[in-house]
TORKOL-4160 file (C-alpha; in steps of 0.2 Angstrom, whole numbers, padded with zeros to 4 digits, m for minus):
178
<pt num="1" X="0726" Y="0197" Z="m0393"/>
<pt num="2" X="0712" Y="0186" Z="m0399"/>
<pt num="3" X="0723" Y="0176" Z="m0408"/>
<pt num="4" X="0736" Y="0174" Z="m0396"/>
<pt num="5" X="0740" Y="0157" Z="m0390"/>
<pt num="6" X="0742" Y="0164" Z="m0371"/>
<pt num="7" X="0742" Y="0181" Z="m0362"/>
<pt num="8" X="0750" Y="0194" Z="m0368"/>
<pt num="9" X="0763" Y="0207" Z="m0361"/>
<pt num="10" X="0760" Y="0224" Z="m0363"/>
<pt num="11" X="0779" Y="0224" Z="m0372"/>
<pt num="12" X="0771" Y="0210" Z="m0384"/>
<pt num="13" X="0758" Y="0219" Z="m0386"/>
<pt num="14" X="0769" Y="0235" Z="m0392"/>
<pt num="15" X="0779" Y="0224" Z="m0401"/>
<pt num="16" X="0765" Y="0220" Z="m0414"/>
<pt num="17" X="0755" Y="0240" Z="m0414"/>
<pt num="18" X="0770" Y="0247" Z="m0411"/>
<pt num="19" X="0771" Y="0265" Z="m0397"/>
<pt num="20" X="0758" Y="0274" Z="m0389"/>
<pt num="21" X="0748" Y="0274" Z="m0371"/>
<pt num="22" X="0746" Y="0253" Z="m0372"/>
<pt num="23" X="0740" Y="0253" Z="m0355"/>
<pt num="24" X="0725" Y="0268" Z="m0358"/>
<pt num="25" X="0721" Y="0256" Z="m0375"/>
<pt num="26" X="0719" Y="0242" Z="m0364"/>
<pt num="27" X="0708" Y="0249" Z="m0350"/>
<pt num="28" X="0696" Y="0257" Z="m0363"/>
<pt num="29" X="0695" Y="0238" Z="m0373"/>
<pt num="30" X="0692" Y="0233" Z="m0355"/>
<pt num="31" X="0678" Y="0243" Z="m0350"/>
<pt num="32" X="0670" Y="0242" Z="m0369"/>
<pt num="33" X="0670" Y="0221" Z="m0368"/>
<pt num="34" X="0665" Y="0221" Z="m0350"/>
<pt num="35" X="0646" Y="0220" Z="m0351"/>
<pt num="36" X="0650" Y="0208" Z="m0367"/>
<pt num="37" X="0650" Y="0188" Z="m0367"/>
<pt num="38" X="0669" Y="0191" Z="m0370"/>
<pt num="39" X="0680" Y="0201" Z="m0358"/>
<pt num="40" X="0698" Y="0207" Z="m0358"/>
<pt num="41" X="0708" Y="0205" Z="m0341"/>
<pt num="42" X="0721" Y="0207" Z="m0334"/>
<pt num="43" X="0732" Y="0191" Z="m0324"/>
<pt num="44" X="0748" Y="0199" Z="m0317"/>
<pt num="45" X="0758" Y="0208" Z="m0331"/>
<pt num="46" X="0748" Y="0199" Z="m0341"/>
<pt num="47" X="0732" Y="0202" Z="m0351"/>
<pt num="48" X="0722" Y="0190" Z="m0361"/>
<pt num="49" X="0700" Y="0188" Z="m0367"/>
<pt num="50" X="0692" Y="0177" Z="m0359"/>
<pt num="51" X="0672" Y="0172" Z="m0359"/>
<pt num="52" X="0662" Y="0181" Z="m0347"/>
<pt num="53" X="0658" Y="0168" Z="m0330"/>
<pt num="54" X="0639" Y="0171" Z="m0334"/>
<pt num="55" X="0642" Y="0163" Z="m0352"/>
<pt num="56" X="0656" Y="0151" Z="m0349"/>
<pt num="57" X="0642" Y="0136" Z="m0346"/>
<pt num="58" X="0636" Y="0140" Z="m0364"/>
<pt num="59" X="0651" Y="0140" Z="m0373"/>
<pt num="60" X="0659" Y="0123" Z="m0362"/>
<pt num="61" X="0663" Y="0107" Z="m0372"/>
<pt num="62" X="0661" Y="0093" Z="m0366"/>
<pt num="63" X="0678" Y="0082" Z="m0373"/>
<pt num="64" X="0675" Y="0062" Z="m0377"/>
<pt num="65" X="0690" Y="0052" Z="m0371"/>
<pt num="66" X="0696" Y="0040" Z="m0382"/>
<pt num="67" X="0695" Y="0023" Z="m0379"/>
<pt num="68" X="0706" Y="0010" Z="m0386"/>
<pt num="69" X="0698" Y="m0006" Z="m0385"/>
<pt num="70" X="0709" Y="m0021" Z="m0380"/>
<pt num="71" X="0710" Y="m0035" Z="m0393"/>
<pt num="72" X="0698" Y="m0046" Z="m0380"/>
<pt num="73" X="0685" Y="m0031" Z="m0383"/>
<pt num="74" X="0690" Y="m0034" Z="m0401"/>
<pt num="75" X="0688" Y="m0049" Z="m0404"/>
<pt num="76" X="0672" Y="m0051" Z="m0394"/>
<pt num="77" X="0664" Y="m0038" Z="m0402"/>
<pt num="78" X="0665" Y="m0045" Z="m0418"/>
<pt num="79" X="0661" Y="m0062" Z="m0414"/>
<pt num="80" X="0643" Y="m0052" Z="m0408"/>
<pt num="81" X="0643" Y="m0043" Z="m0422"/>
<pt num="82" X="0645" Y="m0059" Z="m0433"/>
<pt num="83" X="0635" Y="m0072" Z="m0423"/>
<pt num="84" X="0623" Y="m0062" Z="m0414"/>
<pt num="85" X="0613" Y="m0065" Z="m0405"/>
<pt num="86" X="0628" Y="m0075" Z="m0394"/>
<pt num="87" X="0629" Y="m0080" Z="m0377"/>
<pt num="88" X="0644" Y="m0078" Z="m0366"/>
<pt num="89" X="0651" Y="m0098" Z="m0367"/>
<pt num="90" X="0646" Y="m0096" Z="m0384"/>
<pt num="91" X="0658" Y="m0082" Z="m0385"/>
<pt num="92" X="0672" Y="m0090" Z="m0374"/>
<pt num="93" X="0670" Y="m0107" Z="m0384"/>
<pt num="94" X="0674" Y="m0096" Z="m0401"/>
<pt num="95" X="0689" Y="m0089" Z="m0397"/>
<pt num="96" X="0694" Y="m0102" Z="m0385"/>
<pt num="97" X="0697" Y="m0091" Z="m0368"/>
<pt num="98" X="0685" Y="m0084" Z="m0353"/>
<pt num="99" X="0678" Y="m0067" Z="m0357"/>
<pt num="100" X="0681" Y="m0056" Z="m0346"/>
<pt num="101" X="0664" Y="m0046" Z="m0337"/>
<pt num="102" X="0675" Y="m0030" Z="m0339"/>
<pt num="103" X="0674" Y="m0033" Z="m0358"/>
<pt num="104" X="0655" Y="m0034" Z="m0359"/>
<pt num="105" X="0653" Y="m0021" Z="m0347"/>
<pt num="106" X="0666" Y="m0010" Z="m0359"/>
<pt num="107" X="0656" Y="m0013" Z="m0374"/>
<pt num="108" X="0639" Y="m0010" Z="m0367"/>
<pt num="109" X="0645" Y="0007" Z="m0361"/>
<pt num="110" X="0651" Y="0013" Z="m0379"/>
<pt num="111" X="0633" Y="0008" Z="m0384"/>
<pt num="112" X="0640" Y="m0006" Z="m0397"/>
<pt num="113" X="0630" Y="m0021" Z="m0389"/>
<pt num="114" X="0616" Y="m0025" Z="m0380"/>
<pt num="115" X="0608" Y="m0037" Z="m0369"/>
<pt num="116" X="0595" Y="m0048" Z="m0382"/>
<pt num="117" X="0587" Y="m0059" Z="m0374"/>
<pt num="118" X="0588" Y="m0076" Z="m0367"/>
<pt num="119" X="0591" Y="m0094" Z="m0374"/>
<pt num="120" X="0577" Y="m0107" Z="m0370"/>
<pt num="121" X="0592" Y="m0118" Z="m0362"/>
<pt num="122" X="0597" Y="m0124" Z="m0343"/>
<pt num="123" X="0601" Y="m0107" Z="m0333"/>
<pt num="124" X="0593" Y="m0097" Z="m0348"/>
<pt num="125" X="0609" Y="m0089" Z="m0352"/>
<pt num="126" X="0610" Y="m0070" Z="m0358"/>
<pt num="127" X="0612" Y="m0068" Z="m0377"/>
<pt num="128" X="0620" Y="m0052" Z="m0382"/>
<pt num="129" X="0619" Y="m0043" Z="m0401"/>
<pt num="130" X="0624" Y="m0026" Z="m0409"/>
<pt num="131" X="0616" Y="m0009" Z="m0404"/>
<pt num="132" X="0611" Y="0004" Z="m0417"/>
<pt num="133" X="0626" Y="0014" Z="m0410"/>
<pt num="134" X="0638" Y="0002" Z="m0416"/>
<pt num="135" X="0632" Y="0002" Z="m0435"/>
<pt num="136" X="0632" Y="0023" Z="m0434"/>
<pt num="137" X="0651" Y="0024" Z="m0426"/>
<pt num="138" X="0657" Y="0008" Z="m0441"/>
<pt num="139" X="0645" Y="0018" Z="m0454"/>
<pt num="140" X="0636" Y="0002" Z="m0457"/>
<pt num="141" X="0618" Y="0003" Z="m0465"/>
<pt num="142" X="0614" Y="m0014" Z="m0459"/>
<pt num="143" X="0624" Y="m0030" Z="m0451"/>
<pt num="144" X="0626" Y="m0036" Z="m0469"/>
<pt num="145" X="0636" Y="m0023" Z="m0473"/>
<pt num="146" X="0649" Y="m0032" Z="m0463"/>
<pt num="147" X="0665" Y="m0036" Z="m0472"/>
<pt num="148" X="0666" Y="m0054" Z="m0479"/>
<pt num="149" X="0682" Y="m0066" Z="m0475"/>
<pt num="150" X="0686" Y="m0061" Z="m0495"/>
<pt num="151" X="0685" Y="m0045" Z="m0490"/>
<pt num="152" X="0693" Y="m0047" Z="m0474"/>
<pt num="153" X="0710" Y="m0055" Z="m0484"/>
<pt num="154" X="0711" Y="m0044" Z="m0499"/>
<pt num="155" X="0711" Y="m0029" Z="m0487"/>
<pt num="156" X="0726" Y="m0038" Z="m0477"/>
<pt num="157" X="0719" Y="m0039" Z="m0460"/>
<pt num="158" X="0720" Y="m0058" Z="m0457"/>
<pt num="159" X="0733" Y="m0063" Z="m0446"/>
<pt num="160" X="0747" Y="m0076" Z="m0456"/>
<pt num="161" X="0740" Y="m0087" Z="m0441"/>
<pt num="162" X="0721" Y="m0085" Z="m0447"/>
<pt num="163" X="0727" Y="m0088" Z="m0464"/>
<pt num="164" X="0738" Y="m0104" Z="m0460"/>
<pt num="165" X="0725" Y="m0109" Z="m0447"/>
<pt num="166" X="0710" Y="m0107" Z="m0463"/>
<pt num="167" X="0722" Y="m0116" Z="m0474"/>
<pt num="168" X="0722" Y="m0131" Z="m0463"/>
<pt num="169" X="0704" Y="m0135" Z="m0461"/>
<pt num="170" X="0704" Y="m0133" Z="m0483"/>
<pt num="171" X="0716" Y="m0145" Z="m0484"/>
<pt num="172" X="0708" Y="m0159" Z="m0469"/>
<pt num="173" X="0692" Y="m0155" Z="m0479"/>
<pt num="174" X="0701" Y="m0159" Z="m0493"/>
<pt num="175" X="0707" Y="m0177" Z="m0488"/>
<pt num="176" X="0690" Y="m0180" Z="m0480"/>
<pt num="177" X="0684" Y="m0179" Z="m0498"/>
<pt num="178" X="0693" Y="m0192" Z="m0503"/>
C-alpha cells in the first residue's frame, strides 16, 4: 500500500497477501499509524496512507513552473548578457524592434538581470546587466565564460541567416579594403 499508485480495494489488497480478515488487518494498521506522521485511511471502499494534517505543512513542496522564454526574452537577454551594461533603445537599436516592457519585466522576475544604473545622457536612461542568478542557472563562473561566435558556429546554433548576414559584412569589409 505504500507503493501503490492510488487507493486500494480490499479485493486488491487480497489479491496481493492473499485470504484472511483484511478488513481486522486494516483497522489494527489504522489504529497503530494513527498517532504517527503517516496515517492509513479509509475513502469509500477504498484505503490508502496518507501524511497526517498536522505534518502535511512539513512535508509540502513547493513546484517551480517552468518557463519558456519567448525568443524576444531570448534575444534580449543575451544582447544584456553580451553588452551589459545596455539601455533599452540600445537593446531595440540591436536587434532592430521595440522591446517589449513585459520582456524586461520577465527577465528581472527569473532574477537574470538587473537594473545597473543610469547613463550620464538626456533623460538618463536605465541601463540594465546580468544578475548573479543568471550565471548560477547557465553555470557560468563569470560573464567571460560566455561562448564566443566560434563557439557559437562550431556548436550549430547560428541561424543560416546570422551566417549569411556575417558573411556579408566580411565580404563588404573585404571590398572596402581594397
Amino acid at each position: 500500500m505504500f507503493a501503490a499508485a492510488e487507493p486500494a480495494t480490499i479485493e486488491t489488497i487480497r489479491a496481493h497477501v492473499g485470504d484472511g480478515d483484511i478488513r481486522a488487518a486494516l483497522d489494527v494498521l489504522a489504529r497503530d499509524y494513527g498517532p504517527r506522521g503517516i496515517q492509513l485511511v479509509r475513502r469509500g471502499d477504498r484505503w490508502h496512507f496518507q501524511t497526517a494534517p498536522d505534518m502535511a505543512h512539513i512535508l509540502r513542496r513547493d513546484r517551480e513552473e517552468v518557463r519558456r522564454l519567448s525568443r524576444a526574452g531570448i534575444e534580449t537577454l543575451a544582447i544584456i548578457a553580451y553588452h551589459e551594461p545596455v539601455t533599452r533603445a540600445e537593446i531595440e537599436a540591436i536587434r532592430g524592434v521595440a522591446v517589449a516592457r513585459g520582456t524586461l519585466d520577465v527577465l528581472m522576475e527569473a532574477g537574470w538581470i538587473r537594473p545597473a544604473g543610469r547613463r550620464e545622457l538626456p533623460g538618463r536612461p536605465l541601463t540594465y546587466a546580468t544578475a548573479p542568478a543568471f550565471l548560477d542557472h547557465f553555470g557560468l563562473a563569470s560573464r567571460r565564460d560566455l561562448p564566443g561566435i566560434d563557439d557559437l558556429r562550431a556548436a550549430g546554433l547560428l541561424d543560416p541567416v546570422d551566417l549569411s548576414l556575417e558573411q556579408a559584412a566580411l565580404a563588404a569589409d573585404d571590398d572596402d579594403a581594397r
